[in-house]
N, C-alpha and C positions, 0 to 999 in steps of 0.2 A: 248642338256642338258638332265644329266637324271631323271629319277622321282625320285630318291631319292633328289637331287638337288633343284630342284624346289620349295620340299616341306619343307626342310631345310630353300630356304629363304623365301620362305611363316614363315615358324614358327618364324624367325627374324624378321622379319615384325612387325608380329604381338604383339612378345615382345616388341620391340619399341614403337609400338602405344598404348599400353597395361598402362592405369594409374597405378601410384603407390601408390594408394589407394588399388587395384586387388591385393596388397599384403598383405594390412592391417591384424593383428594377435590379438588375446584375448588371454590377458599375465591374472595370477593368485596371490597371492602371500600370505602365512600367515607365520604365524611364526613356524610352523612344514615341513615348507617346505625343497625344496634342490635344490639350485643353481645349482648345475649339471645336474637338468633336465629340461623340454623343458619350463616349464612354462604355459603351453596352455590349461590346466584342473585342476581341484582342486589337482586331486592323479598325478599331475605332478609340482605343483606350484612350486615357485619359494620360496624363505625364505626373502629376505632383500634389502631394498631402492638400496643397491649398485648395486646388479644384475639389478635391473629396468634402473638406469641410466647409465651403461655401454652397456648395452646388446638392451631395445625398440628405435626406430630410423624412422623405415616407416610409411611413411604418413598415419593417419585414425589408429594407433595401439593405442587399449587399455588394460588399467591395471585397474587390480579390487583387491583391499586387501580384506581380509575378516575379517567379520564383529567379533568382542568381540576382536579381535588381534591386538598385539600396536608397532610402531617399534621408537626406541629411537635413538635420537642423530644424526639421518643422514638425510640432509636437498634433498627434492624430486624435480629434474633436470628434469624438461621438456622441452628438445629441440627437440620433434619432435613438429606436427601440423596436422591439420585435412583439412576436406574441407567442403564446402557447404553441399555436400548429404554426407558426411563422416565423422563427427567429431570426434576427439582425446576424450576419454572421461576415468577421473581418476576417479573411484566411487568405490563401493561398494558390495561384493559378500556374500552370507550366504550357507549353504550346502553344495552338493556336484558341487555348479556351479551357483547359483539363479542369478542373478543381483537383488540387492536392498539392502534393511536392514533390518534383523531379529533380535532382541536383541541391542545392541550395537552396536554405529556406528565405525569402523577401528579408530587408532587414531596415528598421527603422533605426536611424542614429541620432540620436538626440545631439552628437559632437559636443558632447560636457556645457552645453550653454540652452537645450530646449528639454523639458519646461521650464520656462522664466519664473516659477516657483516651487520650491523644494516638496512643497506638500503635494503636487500636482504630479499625475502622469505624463508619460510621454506618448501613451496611449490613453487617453480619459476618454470614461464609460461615464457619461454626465445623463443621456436622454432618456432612461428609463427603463423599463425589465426587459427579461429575454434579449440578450446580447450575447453572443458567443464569440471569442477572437481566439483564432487559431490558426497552427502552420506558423506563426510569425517570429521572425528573431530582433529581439531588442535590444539595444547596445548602447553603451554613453550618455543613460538620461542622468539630468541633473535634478530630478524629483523621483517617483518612482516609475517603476518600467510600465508596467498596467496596473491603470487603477478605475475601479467599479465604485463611482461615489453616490452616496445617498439616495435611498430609493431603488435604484440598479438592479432589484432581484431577481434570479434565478440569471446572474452575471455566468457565463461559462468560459474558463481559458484550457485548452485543449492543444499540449505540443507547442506552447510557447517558451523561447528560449528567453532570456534575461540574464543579460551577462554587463559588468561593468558601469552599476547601477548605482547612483548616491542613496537612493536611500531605499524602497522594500523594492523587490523584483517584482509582486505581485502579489497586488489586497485589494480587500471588501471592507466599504465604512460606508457602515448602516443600510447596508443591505445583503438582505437574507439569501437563505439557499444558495450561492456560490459553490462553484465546483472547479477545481484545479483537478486536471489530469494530465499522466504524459507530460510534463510541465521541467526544464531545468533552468535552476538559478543560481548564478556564482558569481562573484566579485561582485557581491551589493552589501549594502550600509557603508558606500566607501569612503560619503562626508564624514561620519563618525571617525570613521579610518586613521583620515586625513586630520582631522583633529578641529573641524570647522563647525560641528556642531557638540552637544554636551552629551546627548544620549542615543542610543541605540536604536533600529527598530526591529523587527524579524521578517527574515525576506521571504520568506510565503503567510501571509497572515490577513485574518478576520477581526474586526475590530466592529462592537454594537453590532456584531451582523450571527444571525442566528442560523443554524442548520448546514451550515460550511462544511462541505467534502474535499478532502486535499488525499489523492490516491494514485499511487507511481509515479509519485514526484521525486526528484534529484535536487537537493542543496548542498551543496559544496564551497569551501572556500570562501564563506563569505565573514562578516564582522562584528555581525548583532547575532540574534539567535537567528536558526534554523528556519522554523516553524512556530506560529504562534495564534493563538484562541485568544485571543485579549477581550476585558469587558463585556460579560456579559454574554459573548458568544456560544448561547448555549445550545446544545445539541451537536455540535459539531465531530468532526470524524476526520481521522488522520490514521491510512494506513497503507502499508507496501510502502512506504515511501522510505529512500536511502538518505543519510545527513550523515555528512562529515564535515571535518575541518570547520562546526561552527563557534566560531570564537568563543561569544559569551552562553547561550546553549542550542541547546540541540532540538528540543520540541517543547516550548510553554503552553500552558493552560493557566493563565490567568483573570481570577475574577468569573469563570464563567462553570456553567454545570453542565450534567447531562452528558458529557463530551466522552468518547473513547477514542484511545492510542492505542492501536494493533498491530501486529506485524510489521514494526519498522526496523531498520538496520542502521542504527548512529554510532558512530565511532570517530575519534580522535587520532591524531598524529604526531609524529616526530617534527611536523612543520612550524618552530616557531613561532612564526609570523600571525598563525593561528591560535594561542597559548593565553588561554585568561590569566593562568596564574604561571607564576615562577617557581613555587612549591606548594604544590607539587608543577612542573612543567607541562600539566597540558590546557587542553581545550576544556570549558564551562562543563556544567552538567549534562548530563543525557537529556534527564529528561524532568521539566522541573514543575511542579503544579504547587501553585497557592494562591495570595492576593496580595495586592498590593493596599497598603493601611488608604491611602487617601481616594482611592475606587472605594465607593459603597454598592462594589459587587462582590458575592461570595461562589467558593467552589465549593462545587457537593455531586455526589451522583455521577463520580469520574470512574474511568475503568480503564484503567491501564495493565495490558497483558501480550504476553505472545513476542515481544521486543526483543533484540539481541544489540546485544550494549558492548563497547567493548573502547577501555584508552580514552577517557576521560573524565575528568577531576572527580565529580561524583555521578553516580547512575542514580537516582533516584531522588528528589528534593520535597520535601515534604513543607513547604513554610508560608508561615500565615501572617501579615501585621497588624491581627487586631480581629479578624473576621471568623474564625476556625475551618476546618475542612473536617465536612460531613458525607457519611457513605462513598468513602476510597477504598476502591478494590485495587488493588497492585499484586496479579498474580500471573504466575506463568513466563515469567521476563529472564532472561539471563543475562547476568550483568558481571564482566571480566575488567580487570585490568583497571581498575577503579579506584580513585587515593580513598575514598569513601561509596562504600554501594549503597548505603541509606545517608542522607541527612537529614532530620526530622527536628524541629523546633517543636519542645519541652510541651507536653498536653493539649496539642492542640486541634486533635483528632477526634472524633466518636463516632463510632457506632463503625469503622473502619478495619480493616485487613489487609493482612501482605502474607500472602501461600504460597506452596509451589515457587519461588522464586532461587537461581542458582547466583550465589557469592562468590567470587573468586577476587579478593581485590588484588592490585600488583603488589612486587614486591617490597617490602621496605613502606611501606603506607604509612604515612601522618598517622590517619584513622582505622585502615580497615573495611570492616564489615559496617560500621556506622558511624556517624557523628552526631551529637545528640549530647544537649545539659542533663537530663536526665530519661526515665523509661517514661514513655508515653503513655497515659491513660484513654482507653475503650480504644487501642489499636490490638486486634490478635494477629499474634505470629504463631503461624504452624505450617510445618513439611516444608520448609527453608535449605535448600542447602548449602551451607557455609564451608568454605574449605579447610576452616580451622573453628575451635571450637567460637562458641558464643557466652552470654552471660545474662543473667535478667530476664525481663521479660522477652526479648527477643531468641530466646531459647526457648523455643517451641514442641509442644505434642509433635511428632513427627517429624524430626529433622533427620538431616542426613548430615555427617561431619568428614568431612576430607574434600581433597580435591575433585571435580567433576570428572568425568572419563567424557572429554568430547572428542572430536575430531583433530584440534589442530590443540598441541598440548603447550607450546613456546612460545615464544616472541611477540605477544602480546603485549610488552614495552616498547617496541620499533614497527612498529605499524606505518605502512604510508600511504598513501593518497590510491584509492584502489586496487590496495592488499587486501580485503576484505569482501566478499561476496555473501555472505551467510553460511556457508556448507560448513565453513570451521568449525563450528558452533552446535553441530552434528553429533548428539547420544553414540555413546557407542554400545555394541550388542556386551550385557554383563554388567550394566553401568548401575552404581547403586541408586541410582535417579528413577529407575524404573521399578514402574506397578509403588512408590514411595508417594507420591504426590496423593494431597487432598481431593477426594471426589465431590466435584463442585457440583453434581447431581443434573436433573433436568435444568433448572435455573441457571445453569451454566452462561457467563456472558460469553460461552463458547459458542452459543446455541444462535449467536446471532450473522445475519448475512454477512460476508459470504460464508458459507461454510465449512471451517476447519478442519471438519472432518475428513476433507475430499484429498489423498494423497496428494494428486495431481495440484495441487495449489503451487504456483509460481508467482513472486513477485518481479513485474518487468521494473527497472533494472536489474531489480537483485536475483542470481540462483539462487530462488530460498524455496522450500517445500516444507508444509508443515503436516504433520502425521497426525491421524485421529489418535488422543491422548488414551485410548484401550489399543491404541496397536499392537502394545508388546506384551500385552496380560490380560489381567483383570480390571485394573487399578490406572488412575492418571498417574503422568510424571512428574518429574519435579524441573522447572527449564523451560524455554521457550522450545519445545520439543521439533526439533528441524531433523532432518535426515538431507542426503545428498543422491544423486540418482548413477555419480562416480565412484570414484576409490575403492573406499576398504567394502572390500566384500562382503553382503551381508551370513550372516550364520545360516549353514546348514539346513535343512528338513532333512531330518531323520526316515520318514517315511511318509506315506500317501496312499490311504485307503479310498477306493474305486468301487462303490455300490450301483446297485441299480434294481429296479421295480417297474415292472413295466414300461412304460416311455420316461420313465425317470432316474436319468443319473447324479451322482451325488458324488463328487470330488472332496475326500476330507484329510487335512494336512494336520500331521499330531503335534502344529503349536499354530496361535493365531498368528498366520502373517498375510492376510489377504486385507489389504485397505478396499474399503467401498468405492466401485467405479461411479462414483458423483459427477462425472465430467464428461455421462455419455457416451464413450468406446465403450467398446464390447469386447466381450472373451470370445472366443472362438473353441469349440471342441473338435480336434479333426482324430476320425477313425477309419482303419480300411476295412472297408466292409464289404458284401456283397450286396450291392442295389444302392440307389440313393437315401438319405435320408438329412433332416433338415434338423435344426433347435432352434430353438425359443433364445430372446436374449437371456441370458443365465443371471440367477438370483445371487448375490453375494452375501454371505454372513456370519463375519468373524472368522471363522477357517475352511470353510465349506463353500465350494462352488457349487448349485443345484442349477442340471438342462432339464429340458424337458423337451422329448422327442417327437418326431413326427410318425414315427409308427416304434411298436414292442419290438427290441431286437430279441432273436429265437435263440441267435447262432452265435459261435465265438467272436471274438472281434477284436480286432488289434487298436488299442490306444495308441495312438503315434504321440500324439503332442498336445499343450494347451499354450494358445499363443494369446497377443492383445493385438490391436490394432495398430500400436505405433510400434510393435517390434516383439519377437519371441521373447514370452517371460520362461516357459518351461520348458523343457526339453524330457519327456518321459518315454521309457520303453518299458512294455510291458502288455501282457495280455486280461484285457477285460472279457471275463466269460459270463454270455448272459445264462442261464439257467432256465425253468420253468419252476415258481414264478420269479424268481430272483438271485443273488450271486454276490458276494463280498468278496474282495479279496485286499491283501495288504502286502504290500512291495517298499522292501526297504532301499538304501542307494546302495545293498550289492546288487540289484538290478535297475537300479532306476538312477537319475541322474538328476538331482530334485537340490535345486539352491532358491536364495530367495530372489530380490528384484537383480534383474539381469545387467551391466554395466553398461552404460551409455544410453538406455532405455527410458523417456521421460514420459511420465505422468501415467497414474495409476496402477492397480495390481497389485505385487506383489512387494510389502516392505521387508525392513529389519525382519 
C-alpha cells in the first residue's frame, strides 16, 4: 500500500470520527447585508430570515442579527440544534462582530400576518435539543413569539422581549428542561383579546414539558395568564419573577407535580382593560394551582412560598375537577388587597398545609379571608395571620389576628402599572409577625437553592430581599419575610461587646441582627494600632462577628470601625483593650454609634 494511500484513509477516518459540531459556523446577518456572501463576518453578512433558513443546517451553527436592525414578515425556522458542549445559539451582534447588545436589541416582526398559523412561532425551535435564542426582541407575531416544539430539550431563551403577541410570548411543547431567563412579555394572548379565538393561553408557559425554569421574568399586560406549568409539567420552577396586570391569572400550575413558586411579585391594577371580574373589579387570581377534570394529569408535591401578592381577585386557588390535590405546601406568601386570599373547592386536598401565610384582604371584600363551600378536610392551617378574625378550621394553632405591620400601610386598592417593587411588603421592626411563624425545621423547602437565607438576595426586576426567617429571633415569621435596604430605619443596637483571646476577636451585638454573608463580601475589621496586622475572612453567627488574627495583640488598641465591602455598615468608637491573656469590654451607644443595616447600603450584613 502506498503512502499516499494510507494517508488518504487515515484522512477518511478521521472525517468519519470527526463530530459535526467540528463544523459548526458564526452566520451574521443585518439589513445592509447580501445574501450572495458567505455570511461569517459583519462585511460579509448575510441580509434576511430567508437566507438563514435555507442556507444554516450544522449541528452547534450560529446566527447573530445585529443590533438597531429589524427584519419583517418572515417567520425564523430553526431546524438545526446544538449539543451539550455546543449549543445552537440565535442572539445578538453590535459592530463590526461584538456578540451582545449595544443600543437596540435586533427585532423580529412578524407584521400581524407571520406565522401563517396560530399555533406556530415566529421564532420556531423545530431541529432539536440545545438551542438557546437570546438578545432578541419580538413583535407582531400572529402565532406565538418563541416557540420550542417537540423534542427541543434543554430549549434556552435568555433576554428575549415579546411584545404584541397573539397568542403565548414564549413556550415549551413536549420538551423538557427549558429555561426562561431575563425574559419580558406584554401585550400577548391578543387573539383571545380580540375576541378571534375562544380561549386563553399563558404567555410564558410549559406545556407536556418537564423540568422548565422560568426565573427573572417580566409579564405585564397581557390577556390569558401570566405564567403557566400546564400538563404534566412536572418539576418545574418559577421564581423572582414579576407579573402584573395578568388578565385571567397570574402564575398556574396545572395538571402537573413536583413544581415550586418562589419569590415572585404578582399584583393587579386599577387598569380595567385588565379586569377579569367586575366584582370584584380586578385582575384573575395570583396564583392558581389545580386540574383541569378532562387532563388525566394530577397536581401533588407543589410548594408554593415566599410570594408577595397584592390587588387581585383572589391570591391563592386551590381547585380540582375530579382529580384532588396532594402534598400542597402554601407557606410563607403574603397576600394583600385580595376580594378572597384562599379559594379552596370543598375536600379536595390531603395530606396538605398553608402556614406562615399574612391575610390582608381589601376593603369591603365579597369573601375576605376565603371562599370555600365548606372547611376542607386533611388541609392544616397554623400561624396564619389574618387581619381580622377567622372561623373553623382555618383558625389555626398559632395565628396572629389583626392587621400586618408592613411597610407601605394604604393604597393597596389604587395600585398601578409599576407601583409596586417588593419593599412595600417589608416586616416592620415590633411587627407581631415576628419569631410567630411555624418552624418548618431542617426540611425546610426553604432549604432549597437558591438560598433564602443569604440577606443579599435580590430579584432583578424586582428590589426584593428576602431575610433568613431567624433574623429577628429565635423563631420563623409569619409573611413572605422581605426587608428593604431604604427608608425606615432599622432599630437600634443597644450595645456591642468586643472580646478577645489571643489572635481571637469576637464582635458580639446584644440582639441577632447580623444575616449570613452567603454572597461572598467580606467584613472588614480596621484597628489603629502599632505595626501591621492582617485577619482571616471573619466567621458570622447569629450575633457575633469572630476574626482571627495574624499575630496576639499585647497593647491597647483603638477599634475604629467594622465596614462591608459594598459600603460602611458600622460606625464604632471605642477602645478595645487587649490584656494578658484576654479582655472583654461592653460599650453602650453613650459611646458608641451602633445602628443596624446602614441606608442605601445593598446586600448583606447587617439587618432589621
Amino acid at each position: 500500500m502506498t503512502l499516499f494511500k494510507i494517508l488518504k484513509i487515515y484522512l477518511l477516518i478521521i472525517i468519519f470520527i470527526m463530530p459535526l459540531s467540528a463544523f459548526a459556523e458564526t452566520y451574521y446577518v443585518k439589513n445592509d447585508g447580501n445574501d450572495n456572501l458567505a455570511g461569517t463576518t459583519d462585511a460579509t453578512a448575510w441580509a434576511t430570515i430567508g437566507k438563514v433558513n435555507s442556507s444554516v443546517s450544522a449541528t452547534g451553527d450560529d446566527v447573530y442579527f445585529k443590533c438597531g436592525d429589524t427584519w419583517t414578515g418572515t417567520r425564523l425556522y430553526v431546524d438545526w440544534y446544538g449539543t451539550s458542549g455546543n449549543r445552537a445559539i440565535i442572539g445578538a451582534y453590535y459592530g463590526d462582530g461584538t456578540i451582545g447588545v449595544s443600543g437596540n436589541k435586533p427585532i423580529i416582526d412578524g407584521d400581524n400576518s407571520a406565522p401563517s398559523t396560530y399555533t406556530d412561532g415566529l421564532i420556531y425551535v423545530v431541529g432539536g435539543p440545545y438551542v438557546t435564542v437570546e438578545n432578541i426582541k419580538i413583535i407582531n407575531s400572529a402565532g406565538h413569539g418563541l416557540r420550542f416544539h417537540t423534542n427541543t430539550d434543554y430549549g434556552y431563551a435568555d433576554n428575549v422581549d415579546a411584545q404584541d403577541i397573539d397568542n403565548a410570548g414564549i413556550m415549551w411543547w413536549y420538551s423538557d428542561n427549558g429555561k426562561a431567563t431575563d425574559c419580558t412579555i406584554t401585550l400577548a394572548a391578543m387573539a383571545y383579546h380580540r375576541g378571534e379565538i375562544g380561549d386563553w393561553p399563558a404567555c410564558l408557559m410549559a406545556a407536556y414539558s418537564q423540568n422548565a425554569e422560568f426565573q427573572n421574568c417580566k409579564v405585564y399586560n397581557v390577556h390569558g395568564e401570566g405564567i403557566g406549568l400546564y400538563k404534566n409539567s412536572h418539576g418545574g420552577l418559577v421564581e423572582k419573577c414579576l407579573v402584573y396586570n395578568a388578565e385571567k391569572v397570574g402564575i398556574y400550575i396545572e395538571g402537573s407535580h413536583d413544581c415550586i413558586i418562589r419569590h415572585n411579585l404578582v399584583y393587579g391594577t386599577t387598569d380595567t382593560t385588565y379586569h377579569r371580574y367586575t366584582n370584584p373589579p380586578q385582575s384573575g387570581a395570583a396564583i392558581w394551582q389545580g386540574d383541569e377534570g378532562w387532563v388525566p394529569y394530577t397536581s401533588y408535591n407543589n410548594k408554593i412560598y415566599g410570594n408577595l401578592v397584592a390587588y387581585t381577585a383572589y391570591g391563592f386557588v386551590g381547585a380540582s375537577e375530579g382529580y384532588g390535590l396532594t402534598n400542597v405546601e402554601v407557606y410563607n406568601n403574603t397576600f394583600i388587597g385580595c376580594d378572597a386570599t384562599f379559594w379552596i373547592s370543598a375536600s379536595i386536598f390531603s395530606n396538605s398545609a398553608y402556614r406562615n401565610n399574612i391575610s390582608w384582604p381589601r376593603s369591603g371584600a365579597n369573601y375576605g379571608h376565603y371562599r370555600g363551600t365548606s372547611d376542607t378536610l386533611s388541609l392544616v392551617w397554623s400561624n396564619n395571620n389574618w387581619s381580622t378574625s377567622v372561623s373553623g378550621d382555618r383558625s389555626g394553632t398559632g395565628d396572629v389576628i389583626g392587621v400586618p405591620s408592613l411597610s407601605k400601610t394604604t393604597g393597596w386598592d389604587t395600585l398601578t402599572a409599576g407601583s409596586l417593587d417588593g419593599t412595600q411588603f417589608a416586616l416592620q421592626g415590633g411587627a407581631d409577625n415576628i419569631d410567630a411563624g411555624y418552624n418548618v425545621g431542617s426540611s425546610s423547602i426553604y432549604d432549597q437553592t437558591p438560598n433564602v437565607d443569604e440577606s443579599d438576595w435580590t430579584a432583578t426586576p424586582i428590589s426584593v430581599a428576602l431575610e433568613d426567617q431567624d433574623g429577628h429571633g429565635d423563631s420563623w415569621e409569619i409573611g413572605g419575610d422581605v426587608y428593604t435596604t431604604t427608608g425606615n430605619p432599622p432599630p437600634e443596637v443597644e450595645s456591642v461587646t468586643i472580646s478577645s483571646s489571643g489572635t481571637e476577636v469576637v464582635v458580639d451585638f446584644d440582639q441577632t441582627v447580623l444575616a449570613p454573608g452567603g454572597d461572598g463580601s467580606t467584613w472588614a475589621l480596621v484597628m489603629d494600632m502599632d505595626g501591621a496586622v492582617s485577619f482571616s475572612s471573619p466567621s458570622i453567627d447569629g450575633d457575633e462577628i469572630t476574626y482571627t488574627l495574624s499575630r496576639t495583640v499585647w497593647r491597647q488598641e483603638t477599634f475604629v470601625s467594622l465596614s462591608y465591602t459594598q459600603g460602611t455598615i458600622q460606625e464604632v468608637g471605642g477602645t478595645l483593650l487587649e490584656a494578658i491573656p484576654s479582655y472583654s469590654g461592653t460599650f453602650t451607644n453613650s459611646s458608641l454609634d451602633v445602628y443596624g443595616k446602614a441606608s442605601g447600603v445593598s446586600g448583606g450584613g447587617i439587618s432589621r
